[in-house]
C-alpha positions in Angstrom: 0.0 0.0 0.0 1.1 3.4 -0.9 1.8 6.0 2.2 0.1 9.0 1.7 2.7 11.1 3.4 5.7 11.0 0.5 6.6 12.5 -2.1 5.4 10.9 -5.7 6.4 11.6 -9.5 5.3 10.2 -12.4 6.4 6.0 -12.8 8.8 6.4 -15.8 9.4 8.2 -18.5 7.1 6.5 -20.8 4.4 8.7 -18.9 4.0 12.1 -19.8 1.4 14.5 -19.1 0.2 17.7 -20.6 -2.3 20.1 -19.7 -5.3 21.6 -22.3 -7.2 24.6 -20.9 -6.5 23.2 -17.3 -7.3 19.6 -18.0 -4.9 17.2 -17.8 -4.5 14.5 -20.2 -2.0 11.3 -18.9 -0.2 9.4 -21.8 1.4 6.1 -20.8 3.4 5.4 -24.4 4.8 1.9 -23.0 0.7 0.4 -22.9 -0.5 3.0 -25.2 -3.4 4.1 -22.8 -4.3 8.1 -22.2 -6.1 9.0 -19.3 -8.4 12.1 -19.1 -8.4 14.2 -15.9 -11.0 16.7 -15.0 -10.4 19.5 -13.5 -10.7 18.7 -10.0 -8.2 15.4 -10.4 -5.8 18.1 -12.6 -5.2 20.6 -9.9 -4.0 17.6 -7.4 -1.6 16.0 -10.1 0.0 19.6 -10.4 0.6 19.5 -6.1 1.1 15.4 -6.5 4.4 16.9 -9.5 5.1 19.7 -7.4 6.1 17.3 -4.4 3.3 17.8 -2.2 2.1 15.0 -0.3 -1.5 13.3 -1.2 -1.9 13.9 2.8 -1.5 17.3 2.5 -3.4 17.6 -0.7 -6.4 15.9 0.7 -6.1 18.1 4.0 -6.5 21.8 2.5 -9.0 23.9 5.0 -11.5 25.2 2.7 -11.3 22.1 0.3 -14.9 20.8 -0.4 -13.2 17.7 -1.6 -13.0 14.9 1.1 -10.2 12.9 2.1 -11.7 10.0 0.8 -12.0 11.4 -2.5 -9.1 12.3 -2.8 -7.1 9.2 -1.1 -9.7 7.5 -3.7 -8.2 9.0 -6.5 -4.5 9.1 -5.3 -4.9 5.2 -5.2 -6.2 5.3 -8.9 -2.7 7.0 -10.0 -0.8 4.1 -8.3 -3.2 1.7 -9.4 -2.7 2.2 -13.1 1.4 2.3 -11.9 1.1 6.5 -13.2 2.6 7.6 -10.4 5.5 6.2 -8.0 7.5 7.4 -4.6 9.8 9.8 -5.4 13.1 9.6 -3.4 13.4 10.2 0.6 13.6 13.3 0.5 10.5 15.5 2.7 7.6 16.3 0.7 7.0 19.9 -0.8 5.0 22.1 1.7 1.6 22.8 -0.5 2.1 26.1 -2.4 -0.4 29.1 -2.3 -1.8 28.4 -6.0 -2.5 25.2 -5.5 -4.5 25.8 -2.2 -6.4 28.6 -3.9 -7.0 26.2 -6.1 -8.3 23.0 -4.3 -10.8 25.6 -2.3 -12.8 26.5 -5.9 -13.1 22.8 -6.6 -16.7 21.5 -6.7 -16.3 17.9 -8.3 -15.2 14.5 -7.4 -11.5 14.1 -8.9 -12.1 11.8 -12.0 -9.6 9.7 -14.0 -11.0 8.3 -17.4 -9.0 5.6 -19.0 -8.8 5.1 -22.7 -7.3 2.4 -24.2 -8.7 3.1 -28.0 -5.4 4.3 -29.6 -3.4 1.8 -27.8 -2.5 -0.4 -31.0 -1.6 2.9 -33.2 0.2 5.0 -29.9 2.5 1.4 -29.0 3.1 0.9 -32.9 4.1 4.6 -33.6 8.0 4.4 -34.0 8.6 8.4 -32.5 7.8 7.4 -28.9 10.9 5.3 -29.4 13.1 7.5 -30.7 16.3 8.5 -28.8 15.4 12.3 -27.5 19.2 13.7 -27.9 19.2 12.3 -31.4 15.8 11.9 -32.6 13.5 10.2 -34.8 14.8 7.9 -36.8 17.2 6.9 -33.9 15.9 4.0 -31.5 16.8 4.6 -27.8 19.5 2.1 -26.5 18.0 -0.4 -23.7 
């Protein structure tokens, strides 16, 4: 079981995540499945990346989201192996932004998974490409 009290980043580098008019959108390019987060479950990936502790993210005075929302969906990252402890070092304290942030936040924190695309996004040779070089170059093992 995961401890809610460490820091977290994402499980490898085959995940990457991008954000569209403050969604987020989670692409693991090793299974080919994309996961779509809604607003409420985007603001906590951004403190989750930033080194805040799920603890602390689920704790925010104000928050309308409950700690078992947000524990619910904390477990959902490490369930689909998204997200993974980060080293020992002491988690991030939660940033003003963020907490401004968690406090608008109406909805239960949401993670969609697609798996549609998976055939074309595995079989789609630039995700293996070597960064420094680039595409045609495969990345050494």
């Amino acid at each position: 079981m995961s401890d809610f009290n460490r820091r977290y980043r994402l499980a490898s580098q085959d995940i990457v995540c991008e954000e569209f008019d403050g969604e987020m959108v989670i692409l693991n390019l090793a299974s080919g499945h994309y996961f779509a987060l809604n607003k409420s479950a985007s603001v906590l990936l951004s403190g989750l990346l930033q080194g805040v502790a799920p603890e602390t993210l689920s704790s925010v005075d104000g928050s309308k989201l409950s700690t078992e929302e947000v524990n619910d969906f904390f477990r959902e990252l490490v369930a689909h192996e998204l997200v993974t402890e980060d080293d020992p070092r002491a988690p991030e304290p939660l940033d003003s932004a963020i907490r401004d942030a968690l406090t608008m936040l109406h909805e239960k924190p949401t993670l969609e998974t697609h798996a549609d695309l998976a055939d074309l996004i595995i079989a789609d040779p630039i995700h293996d490409s070597d960064e420094a070089s680039g595409w045609p170059v495969r990345k050494t093992a």
